[in-house]
C-alpha atoms as a printed R data frame, in Angstrom:
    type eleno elety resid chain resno      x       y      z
1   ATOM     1    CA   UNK     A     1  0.000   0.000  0.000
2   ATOM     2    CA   UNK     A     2  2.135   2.980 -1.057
3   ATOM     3    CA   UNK     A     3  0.527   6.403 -1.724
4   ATOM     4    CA   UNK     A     4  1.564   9.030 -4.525
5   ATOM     5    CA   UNK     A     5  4.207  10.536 -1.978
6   ATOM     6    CA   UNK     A     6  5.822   7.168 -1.503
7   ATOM     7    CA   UNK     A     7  4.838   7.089  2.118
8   ATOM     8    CA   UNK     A     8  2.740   4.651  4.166
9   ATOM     9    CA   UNK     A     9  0.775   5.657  6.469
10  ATOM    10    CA   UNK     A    10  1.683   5.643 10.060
11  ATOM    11    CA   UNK     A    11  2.156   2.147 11.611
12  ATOM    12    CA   UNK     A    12  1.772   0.401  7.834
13  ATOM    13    CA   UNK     A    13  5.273  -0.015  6.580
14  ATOM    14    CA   UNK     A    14  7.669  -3.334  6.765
15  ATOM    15    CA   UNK     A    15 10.407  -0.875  6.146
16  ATOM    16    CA   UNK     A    16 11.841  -0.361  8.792
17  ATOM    17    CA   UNK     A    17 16.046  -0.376  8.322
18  ATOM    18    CA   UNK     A    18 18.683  -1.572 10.551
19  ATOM    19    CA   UNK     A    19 21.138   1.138 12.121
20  ATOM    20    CA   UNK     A    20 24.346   0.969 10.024
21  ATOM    21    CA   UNK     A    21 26.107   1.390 13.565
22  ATOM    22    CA   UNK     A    22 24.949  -2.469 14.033
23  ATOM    23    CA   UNK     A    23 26.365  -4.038 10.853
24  ATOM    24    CA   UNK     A    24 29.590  -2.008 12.339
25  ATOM    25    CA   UNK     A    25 29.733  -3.127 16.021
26  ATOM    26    CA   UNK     A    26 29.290  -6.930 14.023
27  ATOM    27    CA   UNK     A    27 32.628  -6.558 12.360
28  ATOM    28    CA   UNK     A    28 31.287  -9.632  9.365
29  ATOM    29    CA   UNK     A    29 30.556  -9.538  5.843
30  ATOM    30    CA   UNK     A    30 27.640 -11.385  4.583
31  ATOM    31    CA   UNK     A    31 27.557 -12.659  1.379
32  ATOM    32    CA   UNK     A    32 23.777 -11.897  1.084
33  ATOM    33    CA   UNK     A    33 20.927  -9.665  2.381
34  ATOM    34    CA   UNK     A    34 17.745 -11.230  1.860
35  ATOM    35    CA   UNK     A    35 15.394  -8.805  2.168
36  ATOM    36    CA   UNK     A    36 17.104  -5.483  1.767
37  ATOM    37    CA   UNK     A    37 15.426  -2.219  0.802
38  ATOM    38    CA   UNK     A    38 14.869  -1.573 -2.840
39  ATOM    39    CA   UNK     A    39 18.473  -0.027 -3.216
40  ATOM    40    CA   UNK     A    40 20.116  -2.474 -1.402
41  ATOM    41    CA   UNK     A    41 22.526   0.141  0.586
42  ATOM    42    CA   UNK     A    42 21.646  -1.186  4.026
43  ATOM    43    CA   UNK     A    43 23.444  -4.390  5.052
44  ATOM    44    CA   UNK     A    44 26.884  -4.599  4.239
45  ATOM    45    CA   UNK     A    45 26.933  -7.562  2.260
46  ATOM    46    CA   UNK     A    46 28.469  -8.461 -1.255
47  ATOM    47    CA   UNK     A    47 24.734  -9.154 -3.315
48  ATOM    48    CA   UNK     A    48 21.052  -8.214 -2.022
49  ATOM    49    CA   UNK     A    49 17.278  -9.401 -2.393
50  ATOM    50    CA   UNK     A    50 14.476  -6.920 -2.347
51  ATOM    51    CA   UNK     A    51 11.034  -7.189 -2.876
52  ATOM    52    CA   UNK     A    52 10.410  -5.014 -6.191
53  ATOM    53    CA   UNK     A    53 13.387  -6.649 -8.067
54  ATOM    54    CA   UNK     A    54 14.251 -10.327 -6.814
55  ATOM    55    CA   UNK     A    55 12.535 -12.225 -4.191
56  ATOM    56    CA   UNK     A    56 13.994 -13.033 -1.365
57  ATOM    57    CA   UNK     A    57 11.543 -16.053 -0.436
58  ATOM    58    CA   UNK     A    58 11.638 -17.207 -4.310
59  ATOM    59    CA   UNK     A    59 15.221 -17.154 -4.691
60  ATOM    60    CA   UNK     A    60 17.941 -19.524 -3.640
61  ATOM    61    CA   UNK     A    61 20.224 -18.501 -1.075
62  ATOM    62    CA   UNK     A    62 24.134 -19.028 -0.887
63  ATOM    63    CA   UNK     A    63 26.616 -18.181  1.621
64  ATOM    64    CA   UNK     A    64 26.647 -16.119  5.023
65  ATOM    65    CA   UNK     A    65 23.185 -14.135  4.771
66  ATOM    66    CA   UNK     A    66 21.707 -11.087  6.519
67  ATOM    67    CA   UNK     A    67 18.068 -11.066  7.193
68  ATOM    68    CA   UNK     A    68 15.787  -8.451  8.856
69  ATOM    69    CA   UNK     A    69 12.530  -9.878  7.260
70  ATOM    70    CA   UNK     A    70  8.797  -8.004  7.343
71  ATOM    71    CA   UNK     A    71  7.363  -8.258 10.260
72  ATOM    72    CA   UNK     A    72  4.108  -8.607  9.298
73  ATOM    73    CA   UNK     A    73  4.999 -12.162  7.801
74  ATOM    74    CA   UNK     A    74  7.718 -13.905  9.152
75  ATOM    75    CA   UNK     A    75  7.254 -17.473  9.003
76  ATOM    76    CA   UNK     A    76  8.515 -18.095  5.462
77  ATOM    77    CA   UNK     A    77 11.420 -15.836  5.986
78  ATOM    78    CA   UNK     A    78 12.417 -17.819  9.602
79  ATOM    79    CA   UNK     A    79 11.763 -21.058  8.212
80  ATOM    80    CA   UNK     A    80 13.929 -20.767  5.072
81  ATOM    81    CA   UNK     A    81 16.575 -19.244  7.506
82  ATOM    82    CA   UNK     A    82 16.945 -21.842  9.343
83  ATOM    83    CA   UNK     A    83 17.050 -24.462  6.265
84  ATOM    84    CA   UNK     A    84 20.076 -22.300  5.199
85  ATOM    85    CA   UNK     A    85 21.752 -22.678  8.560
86  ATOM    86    CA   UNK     A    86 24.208 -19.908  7.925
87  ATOM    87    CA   UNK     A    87 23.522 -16.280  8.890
88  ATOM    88    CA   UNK     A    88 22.266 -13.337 11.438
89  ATOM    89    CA   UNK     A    89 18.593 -12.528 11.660
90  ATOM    90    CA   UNK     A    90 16.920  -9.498 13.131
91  ATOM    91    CA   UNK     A    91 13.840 -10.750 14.277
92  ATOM    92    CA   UNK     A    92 10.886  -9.987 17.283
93  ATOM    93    CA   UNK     A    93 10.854 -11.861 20.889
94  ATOM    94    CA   UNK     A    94  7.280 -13.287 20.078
95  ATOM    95    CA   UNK     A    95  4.687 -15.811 21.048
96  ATOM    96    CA   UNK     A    96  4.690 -17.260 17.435
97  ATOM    97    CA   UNK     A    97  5.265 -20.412 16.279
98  ATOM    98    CA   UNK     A    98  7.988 -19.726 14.441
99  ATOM    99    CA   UNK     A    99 10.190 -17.947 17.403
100 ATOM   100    CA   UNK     A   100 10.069 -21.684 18.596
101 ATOM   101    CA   UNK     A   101 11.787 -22.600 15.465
102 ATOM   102    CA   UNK     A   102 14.549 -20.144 15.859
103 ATOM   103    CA   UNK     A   103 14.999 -20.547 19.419
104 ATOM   104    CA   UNK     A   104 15.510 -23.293 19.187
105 ATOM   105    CA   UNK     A   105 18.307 -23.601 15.922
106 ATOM   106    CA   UNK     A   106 20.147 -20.539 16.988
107 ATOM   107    CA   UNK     A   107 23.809 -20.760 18.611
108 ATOM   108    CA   UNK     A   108 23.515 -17.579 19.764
109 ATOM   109    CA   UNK     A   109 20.660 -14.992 20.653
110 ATOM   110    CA   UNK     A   110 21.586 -11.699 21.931
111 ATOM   111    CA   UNK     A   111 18.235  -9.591 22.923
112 ATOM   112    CA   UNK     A   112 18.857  -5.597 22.038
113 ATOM   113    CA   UNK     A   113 17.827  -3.047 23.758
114 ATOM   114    CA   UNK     A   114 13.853  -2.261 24.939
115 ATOM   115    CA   UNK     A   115 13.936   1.157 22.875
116 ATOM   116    CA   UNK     A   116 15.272  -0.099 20.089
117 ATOM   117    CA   UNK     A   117 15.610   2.267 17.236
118 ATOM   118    CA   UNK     A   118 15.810   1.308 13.268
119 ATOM   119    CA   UNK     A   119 16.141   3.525 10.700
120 ATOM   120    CA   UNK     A   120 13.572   5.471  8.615
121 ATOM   121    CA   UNK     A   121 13.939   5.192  4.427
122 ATOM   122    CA   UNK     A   122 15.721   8.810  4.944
123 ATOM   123    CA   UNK     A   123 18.512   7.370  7.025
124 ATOM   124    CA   UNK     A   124 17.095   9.055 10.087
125 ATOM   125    CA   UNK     A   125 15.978   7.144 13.585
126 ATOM   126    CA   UNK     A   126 12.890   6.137 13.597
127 ATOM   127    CA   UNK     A   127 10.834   6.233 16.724
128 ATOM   128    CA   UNK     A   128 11.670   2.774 19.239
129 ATOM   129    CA   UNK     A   129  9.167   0.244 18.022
130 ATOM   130    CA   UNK     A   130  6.990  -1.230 20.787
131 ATOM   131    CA   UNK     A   131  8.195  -5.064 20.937
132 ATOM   132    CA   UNK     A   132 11.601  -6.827 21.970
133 ATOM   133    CA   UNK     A   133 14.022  -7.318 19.139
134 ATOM   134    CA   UNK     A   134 16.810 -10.187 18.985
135 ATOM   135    CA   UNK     A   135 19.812 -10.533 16.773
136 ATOM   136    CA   UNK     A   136 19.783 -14.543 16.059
137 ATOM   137    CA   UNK     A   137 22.752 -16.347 14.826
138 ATOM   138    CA   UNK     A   138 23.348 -19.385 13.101
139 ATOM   139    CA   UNK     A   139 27.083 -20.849 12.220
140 ATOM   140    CA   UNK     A   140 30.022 -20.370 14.909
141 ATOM   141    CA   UNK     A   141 31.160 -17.486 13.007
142 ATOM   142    CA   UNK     A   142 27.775 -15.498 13.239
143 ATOM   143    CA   UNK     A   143 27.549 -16.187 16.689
144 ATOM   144    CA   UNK     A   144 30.866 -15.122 17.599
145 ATOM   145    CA   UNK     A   145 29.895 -12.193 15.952
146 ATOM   146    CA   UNK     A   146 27.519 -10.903 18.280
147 ATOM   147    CA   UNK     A   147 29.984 -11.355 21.084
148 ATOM   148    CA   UNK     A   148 31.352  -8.205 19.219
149 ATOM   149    CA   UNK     A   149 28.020  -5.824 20.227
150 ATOM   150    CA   UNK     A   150 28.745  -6.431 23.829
151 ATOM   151    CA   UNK     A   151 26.215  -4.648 25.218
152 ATOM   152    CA   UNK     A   152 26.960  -1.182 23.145
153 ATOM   153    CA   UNK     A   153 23.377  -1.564 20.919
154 ATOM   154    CA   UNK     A   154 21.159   1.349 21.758
């Protein structure tokens, strides 16, 4: 649901980007984003899947991926993580059935902070969003990875 102005309206929008500070304090490349905004300037990884030009559900994935999925639907995206057992998810602390999945799988889950701020399309904080957020990490490398946030995510 876009209107003329590009916007959505308040509270509608999956796009919600992560903090550039973050893929920083992780000190990793990934190989792939898999659901990166339309320009594909967010994560710092080599190649990127968005949803108006490739994806990220319908293609294959290869190597160490990056994944900060919709919200609004992320079953598919958590399953298919975990099948590809390599890589760092941004996900909710939820009641669904798919935060089983992931609890489960992950070698390491480091909860960030309660007031949690992503980025807006403009590159400027967004407001904290109202739910729990968790980096989750699958391969050794990924999870030593998050042993290089430390605490320091605001």
């Amino acid at each position: 649901m876009t209107n003329v102005n590009n916007k959505m309206p308040k509270g509608k929008s999956d796009e919600h980007y992560t903090p550039k500070t973050l893929f920083d304090q992780l000190n990793i490349t990934f190989d792939l984003d898999v659901a990166a905004p339309h320009d594909g300037t967010n994560a710092k990884a080599k190649k990127w899947f968005c949803k108006c030009c490739n994806d990220g559900l319908l293609t294959d994935w290869y190597g160490n991926v990056w994944m900060n999925p919709p919200y609004s639907a992320p079953t598919e995206w958590v399953q298919k993580f975990v099948n590809h057992g390599n890589g760092i998810a941004l996900l909710p602390i939820t009641r669904g059935r798919w935060w089983d999945l992931i609890w489960n799988r992950s070698e390491a889950i480091l909860p960030l902070a309660y007031n949690y701020k992503f980025e807006r399309p403009d590159g400027m904080p967004s407001k904290p969003i109202v739910f729990r957020t968790a980096l989750y990490a699958i391969g050794s490398e990924n999870a030593e990875a998050l042993k290089n946030i430390n605490g320091r995510i605001r």
